[in-house]
N, C-alpha and C positions, 0 to 999 in steps of 0.2 A: 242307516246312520241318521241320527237326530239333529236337528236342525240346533245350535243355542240361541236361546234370548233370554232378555232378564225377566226374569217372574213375576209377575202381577199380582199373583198368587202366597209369595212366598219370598216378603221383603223385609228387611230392616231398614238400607239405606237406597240401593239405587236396583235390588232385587238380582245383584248378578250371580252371589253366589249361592242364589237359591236358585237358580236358571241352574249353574253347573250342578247344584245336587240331584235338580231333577231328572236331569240327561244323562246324570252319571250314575243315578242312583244310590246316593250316600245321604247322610243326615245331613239335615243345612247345617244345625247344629257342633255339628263334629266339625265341618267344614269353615265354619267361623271359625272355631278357637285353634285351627290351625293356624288358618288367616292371621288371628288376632298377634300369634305367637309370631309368623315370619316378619310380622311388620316391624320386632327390634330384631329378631337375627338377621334380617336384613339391611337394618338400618334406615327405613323408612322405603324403599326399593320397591317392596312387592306393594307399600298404598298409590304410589304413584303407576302403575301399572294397572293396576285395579280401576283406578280413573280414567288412563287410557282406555281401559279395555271396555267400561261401560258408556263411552262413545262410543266404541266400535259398534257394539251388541246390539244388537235393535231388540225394542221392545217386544213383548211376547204378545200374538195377536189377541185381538178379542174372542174369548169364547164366553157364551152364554153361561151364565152360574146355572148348575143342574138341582139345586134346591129352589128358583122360583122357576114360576110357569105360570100361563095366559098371561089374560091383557091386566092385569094388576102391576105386574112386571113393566111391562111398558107404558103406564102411566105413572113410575116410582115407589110405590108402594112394595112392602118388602110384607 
């Protein structure tokens, strides 16, 4: 089982429900405009939820981008 965090990777706002896509493996994509829809069937309900929950979620650790490499990298240089 996968750990969640919010995505670093794969963000709009606070990167949570690109954290759930990735661990669930669904489109971020599709997962927004769910999102986007429960926030009037619910009445505003599921954004304040969404708020809570990105306190909860801790940030997704640092990995190394795998398109740079050596010390160019770690002097900034892209």
């Amino acid at each position: 089982m996968n750990k969640l965090y919010r995505s670093s990777r794969n963000r709009m706002l606070t990167g949570l429900i690109g954290g759930i896509s990735e661990n669930l493996g669904f489109s971020s994509t599709l997962l927004r405009i769910i999102f986007f829809i429960s926030i009037f069937a619910t009445g505003g309900t599921s954004l304040l939820i969404y708020f809570i929950a990105a306190l909860v979620v801790p940030k997704e650790p640092y990995h190394a981008d795998p398109y740079t490499y050596g010390a160019d990298h770690v002097r900034g240089y892209k």
